[in-house]
C-alpha positions as CSV (number, residue, x, y, z in Angstrom):
1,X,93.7,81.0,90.7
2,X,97.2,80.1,90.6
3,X,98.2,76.3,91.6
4,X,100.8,75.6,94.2
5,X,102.7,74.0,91.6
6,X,102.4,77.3,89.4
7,X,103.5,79.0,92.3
8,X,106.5,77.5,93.1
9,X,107.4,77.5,89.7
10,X,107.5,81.1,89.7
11,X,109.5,81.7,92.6
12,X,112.3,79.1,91.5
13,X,112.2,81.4,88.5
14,X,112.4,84.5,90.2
15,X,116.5,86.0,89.8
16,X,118.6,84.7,92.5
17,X,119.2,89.2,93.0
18,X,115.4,89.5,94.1
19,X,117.2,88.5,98.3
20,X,120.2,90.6,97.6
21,X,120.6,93.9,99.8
22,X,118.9,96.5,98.1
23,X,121.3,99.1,99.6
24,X,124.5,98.0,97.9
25,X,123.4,96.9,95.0
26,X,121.7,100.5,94.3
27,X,124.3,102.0,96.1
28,X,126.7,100.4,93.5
29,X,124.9,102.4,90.4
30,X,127.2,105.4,89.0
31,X,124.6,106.2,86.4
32,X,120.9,107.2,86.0
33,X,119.1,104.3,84.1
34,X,118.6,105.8,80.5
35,X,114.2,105.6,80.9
36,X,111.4,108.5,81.0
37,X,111.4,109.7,84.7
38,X,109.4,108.2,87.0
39,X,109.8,108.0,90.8
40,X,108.8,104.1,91.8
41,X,107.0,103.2,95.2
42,X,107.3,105.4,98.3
43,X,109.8,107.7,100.0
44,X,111.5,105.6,102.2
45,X,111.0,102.2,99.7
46,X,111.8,102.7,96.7
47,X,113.5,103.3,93.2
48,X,113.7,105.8,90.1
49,X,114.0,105.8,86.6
50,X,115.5,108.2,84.2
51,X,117.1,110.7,87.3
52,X,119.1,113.6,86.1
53,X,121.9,115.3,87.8
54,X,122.1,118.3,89.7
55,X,124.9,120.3,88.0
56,X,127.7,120.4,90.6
57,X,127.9,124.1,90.6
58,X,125.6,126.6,88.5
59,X,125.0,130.3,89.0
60,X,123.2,130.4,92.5
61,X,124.2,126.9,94.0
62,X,126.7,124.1,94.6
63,X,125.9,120.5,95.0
64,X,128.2,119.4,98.5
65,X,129.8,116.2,99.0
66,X,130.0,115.0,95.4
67,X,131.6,111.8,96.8
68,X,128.3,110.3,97.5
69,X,127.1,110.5,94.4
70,X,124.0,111.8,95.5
71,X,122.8,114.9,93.5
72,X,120.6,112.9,91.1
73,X,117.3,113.4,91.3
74,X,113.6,113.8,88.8
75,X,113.9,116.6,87.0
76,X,110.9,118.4,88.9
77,X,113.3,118.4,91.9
78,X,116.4,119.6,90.3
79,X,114.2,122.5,89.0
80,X,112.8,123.0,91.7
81,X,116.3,123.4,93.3
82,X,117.6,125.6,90.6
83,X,114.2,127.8,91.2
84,X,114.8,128.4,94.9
85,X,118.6,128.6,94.8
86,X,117.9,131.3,92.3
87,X,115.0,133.1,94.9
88,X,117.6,132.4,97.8
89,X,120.4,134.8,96.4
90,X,117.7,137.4,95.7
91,X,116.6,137.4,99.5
92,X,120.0,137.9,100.8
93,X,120.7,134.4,101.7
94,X,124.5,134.7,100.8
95,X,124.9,133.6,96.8
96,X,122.2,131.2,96.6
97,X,122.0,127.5,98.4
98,X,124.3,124.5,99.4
99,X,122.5,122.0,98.5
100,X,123.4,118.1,100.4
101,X,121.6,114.6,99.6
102,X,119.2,114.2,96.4
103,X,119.1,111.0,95.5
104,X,121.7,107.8,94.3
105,X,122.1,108.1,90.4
106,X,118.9,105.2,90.7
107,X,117.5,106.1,94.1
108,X,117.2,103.0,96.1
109,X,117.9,102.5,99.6
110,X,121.6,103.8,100.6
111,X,124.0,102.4,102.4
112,X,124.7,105.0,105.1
113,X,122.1,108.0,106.2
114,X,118.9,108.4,104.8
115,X,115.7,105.9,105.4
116,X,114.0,108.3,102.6
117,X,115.3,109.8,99.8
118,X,114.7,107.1,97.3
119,X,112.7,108.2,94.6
120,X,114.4,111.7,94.2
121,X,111.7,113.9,95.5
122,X,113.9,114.7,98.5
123,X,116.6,117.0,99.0
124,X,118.7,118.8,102.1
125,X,119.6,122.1,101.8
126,X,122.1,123.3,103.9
127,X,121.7,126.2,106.5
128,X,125.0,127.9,105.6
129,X,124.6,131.0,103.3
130,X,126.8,130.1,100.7
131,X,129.6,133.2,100.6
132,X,131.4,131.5,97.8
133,X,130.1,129.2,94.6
134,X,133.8,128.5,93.6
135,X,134.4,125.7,96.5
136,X,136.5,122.6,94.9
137,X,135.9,119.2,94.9
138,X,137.9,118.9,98.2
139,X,136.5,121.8,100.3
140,X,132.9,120.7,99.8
141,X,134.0,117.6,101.7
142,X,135.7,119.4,104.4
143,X,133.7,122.3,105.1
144,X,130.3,122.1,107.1
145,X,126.7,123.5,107.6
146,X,125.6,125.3,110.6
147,X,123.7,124.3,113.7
148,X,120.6,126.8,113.8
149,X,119.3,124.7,116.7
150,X,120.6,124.7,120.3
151,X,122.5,121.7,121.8
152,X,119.3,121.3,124.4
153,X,117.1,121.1,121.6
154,X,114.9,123.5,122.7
155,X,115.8,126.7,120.9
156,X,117.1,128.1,117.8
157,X,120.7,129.8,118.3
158,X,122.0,133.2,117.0
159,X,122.7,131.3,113.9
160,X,118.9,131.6,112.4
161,X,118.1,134.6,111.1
162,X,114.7,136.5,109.4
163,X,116.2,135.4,105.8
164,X,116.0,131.6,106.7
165,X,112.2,132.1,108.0
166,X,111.7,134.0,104.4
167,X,114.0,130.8,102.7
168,X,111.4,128.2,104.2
169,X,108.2,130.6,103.7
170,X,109.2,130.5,100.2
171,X,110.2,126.9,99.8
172,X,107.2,125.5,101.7
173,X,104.7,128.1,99.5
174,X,106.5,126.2,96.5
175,X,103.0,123.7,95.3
176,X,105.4,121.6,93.7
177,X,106.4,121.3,97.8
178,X,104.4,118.6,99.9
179,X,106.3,118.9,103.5
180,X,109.7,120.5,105.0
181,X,111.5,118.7,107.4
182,X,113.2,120.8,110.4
183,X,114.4,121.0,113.9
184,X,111.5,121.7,116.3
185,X,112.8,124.3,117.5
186,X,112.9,125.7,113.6
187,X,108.9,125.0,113.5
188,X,108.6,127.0,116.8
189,X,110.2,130.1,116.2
190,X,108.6,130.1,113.0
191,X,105.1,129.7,114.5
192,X,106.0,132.4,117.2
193,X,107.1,134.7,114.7
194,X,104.6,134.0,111.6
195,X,102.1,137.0,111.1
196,X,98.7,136.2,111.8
197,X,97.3,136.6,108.3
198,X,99.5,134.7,106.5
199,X,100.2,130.9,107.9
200,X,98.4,128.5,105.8
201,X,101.5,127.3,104.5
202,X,103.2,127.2,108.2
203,X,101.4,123.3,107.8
204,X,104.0,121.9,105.2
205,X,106.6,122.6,107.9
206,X,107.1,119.7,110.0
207,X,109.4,118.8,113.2
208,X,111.2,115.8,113.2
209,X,114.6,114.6,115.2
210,X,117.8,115.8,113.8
211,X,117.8,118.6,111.3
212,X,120.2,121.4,113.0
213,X,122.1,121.8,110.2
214,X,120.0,121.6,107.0
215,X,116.0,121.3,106.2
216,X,114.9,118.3,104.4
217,X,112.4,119.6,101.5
218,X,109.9,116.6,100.5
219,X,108.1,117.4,96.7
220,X,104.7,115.7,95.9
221,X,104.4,113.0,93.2
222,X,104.6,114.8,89.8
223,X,102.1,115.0,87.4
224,X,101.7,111.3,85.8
225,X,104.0,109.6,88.0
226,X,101.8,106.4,88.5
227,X,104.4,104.9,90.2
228,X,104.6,107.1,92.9
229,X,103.0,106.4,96.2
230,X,101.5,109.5,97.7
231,X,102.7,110.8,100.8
232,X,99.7,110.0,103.8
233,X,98.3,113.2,105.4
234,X,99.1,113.6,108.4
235,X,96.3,115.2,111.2
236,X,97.4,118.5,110.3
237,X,96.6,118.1,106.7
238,X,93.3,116.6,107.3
239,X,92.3,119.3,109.7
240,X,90.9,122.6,108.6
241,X,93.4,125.3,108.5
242,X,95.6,123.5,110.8
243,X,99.6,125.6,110.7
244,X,101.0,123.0,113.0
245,X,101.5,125.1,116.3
246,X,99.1,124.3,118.2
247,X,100.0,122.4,121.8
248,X,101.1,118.8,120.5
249,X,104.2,120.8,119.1
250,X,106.0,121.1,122.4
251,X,105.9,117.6,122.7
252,X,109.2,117.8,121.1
253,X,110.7,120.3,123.2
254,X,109.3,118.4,126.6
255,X,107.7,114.6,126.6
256,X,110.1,113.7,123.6
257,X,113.0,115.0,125.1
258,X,112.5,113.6,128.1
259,X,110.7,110.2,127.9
260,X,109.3,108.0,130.7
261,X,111.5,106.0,132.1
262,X,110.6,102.0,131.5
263,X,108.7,100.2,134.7
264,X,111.1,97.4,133.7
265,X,107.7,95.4,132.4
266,X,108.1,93.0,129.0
267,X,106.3,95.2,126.2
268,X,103.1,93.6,124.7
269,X,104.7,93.6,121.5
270,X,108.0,92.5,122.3
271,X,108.3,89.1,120.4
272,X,106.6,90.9,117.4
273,X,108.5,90.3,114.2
274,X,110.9,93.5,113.8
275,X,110.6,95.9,111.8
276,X,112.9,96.2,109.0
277,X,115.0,99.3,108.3
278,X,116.0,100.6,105.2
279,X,119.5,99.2,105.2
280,X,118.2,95.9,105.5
281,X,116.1,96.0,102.7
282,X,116.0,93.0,99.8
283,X,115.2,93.9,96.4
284,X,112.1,91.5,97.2
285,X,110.8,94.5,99.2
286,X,111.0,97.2,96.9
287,X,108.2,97.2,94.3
288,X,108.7,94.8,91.2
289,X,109.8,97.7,88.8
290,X,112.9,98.5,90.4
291,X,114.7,95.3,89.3
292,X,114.0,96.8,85.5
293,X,115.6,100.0,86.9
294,X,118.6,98.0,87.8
295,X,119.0,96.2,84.7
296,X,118.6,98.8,82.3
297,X,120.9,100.9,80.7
């Protein structure tokens, strides 16, 4: 058992970096540290070693908002990418994909957006058909994705279309695909309009906030990744053939959009230590192994 002594010892030895914001030091990394791939830690805390880079356009996609510098990601996801960008074009959905946020060049925490995305196993995809693969530089930054979701909330608009319920059918039948972030209004249409023998993988598509414009696709740990923390199952997951549209889905569309209103009483919790968000993040709270990621080559 270690001594105090010892133990002081080793944090007066630990690098003066280990309190630094995670965020801008990884968000100050133009390259992918030269190491076999391996994502490090979980989704939303976080590195990774030896990311590749989405090419910034290929046959059937274009990676958007190259200023960010965030179309790195493990080499499962950027084939992965390829794979469905490829299926996309065949199904009608314009030339191929659009493809947003990967990862930094070393994942991490970033310093605007995402909480996740930090061990390059997530990616948005745009809900734009792509009608042209030859955008510059300069367009992708101006031109935007479309809203397939209603300004209420409550309903997808004229913008969703059978080929983006075929796009995510695909995507989420994917095994290399753990989960698919959309709209809830996405997840309900898609549950209203699923046919009844076929919606096993109606589970891997999950409601969350946001997401009018793009879906989020979330990959499982790759083979030998040891590293990599496993995503928790949810209730749906653990449940026997549970699709995810089953009551506590509305909850989006009613309770969550309209939310008690406070009875002006102090919260049992209220002088609980807060929670830290991404963006706040020391590299003390990202597993050991990502201060090797930062140092290497």
């Amino acid at each position: 058992m270690l001594t105090r002594a010892v133990l002081l010892i080793l944090c007066l030895a630990a690098p003066a970096q280990a309190e630094k914001l995670a965020n801008k030091l990884f968000g100050a990394m133009a390259t992918p540290s030269r190491e076999d791939a391996m994502p490090i830690g979980s989704y939303a805390r976080g590195c990774a070693a030896g990311l590749v880079e989405l090419p910034e356009t290929g046959p059937t996609w274009q990676a958007m908002r190259l200023s960010r510098n965030r179309n790195w990601g493990h080499p499962v996801t950027i084939q992965f990418l390829m794979d469905l960008s490829q299926t996309a074009r065949d199904i009608g959905f314009g030339k191929g994909l659009y493809i947003g946020d990967i990862s930094q060049p070393r994942g991490g925490p970033m310093t605007s957006g995402h909480a996740s995305h930090q061990i390059g196993l997530d990616a948005d995809i745009w809900m734009l058909p792509p009608r042209s693969l030859s955008l510059t530089r300069e367009q992708r930054e101006e031109i935007s994705s479309i809203p397939v979701r209603s300004a209420d909330q409550r309903s997808v608009t004229g913008n969703w279309t059978g080929v983006h319920h075929r796009l995510l059918k695909v995507a989420a039948s994917d095994p290399r695909v753990d989960r698919i972030f959309v709209a809830a209004a996405v997840k309900i249409e898609m549950c209203r309009t699923a046919t009844a023998q076929d919606r096993k993988w109606l589970q891997k598509i999950r409601p969350v906030a946001g997401h009018d414009t793009h879906f989020h696709v979330r990959l499982k740990c790759p083979k030998g990744a040891r590293l990599c923390e496993t995503q928790t199952p949810t209730v749906v997951e653990l449940s026997k053939g549970g699709d995810g549209c089953d009551d506590t889905l509305m909850w989006w569309v009613t309770d969550y959009l309209n939310p008690p209103k406070s009875d002006g009483k102090k919260p049992k919790d209220e002088d609980a230590p807060r929670k830290k968000g991404p963006r706040e993040f020391t590299m003390a709270d990202l597993p050991k192994q990502c201060q090797a990621v930062l140092a290497a080559n």
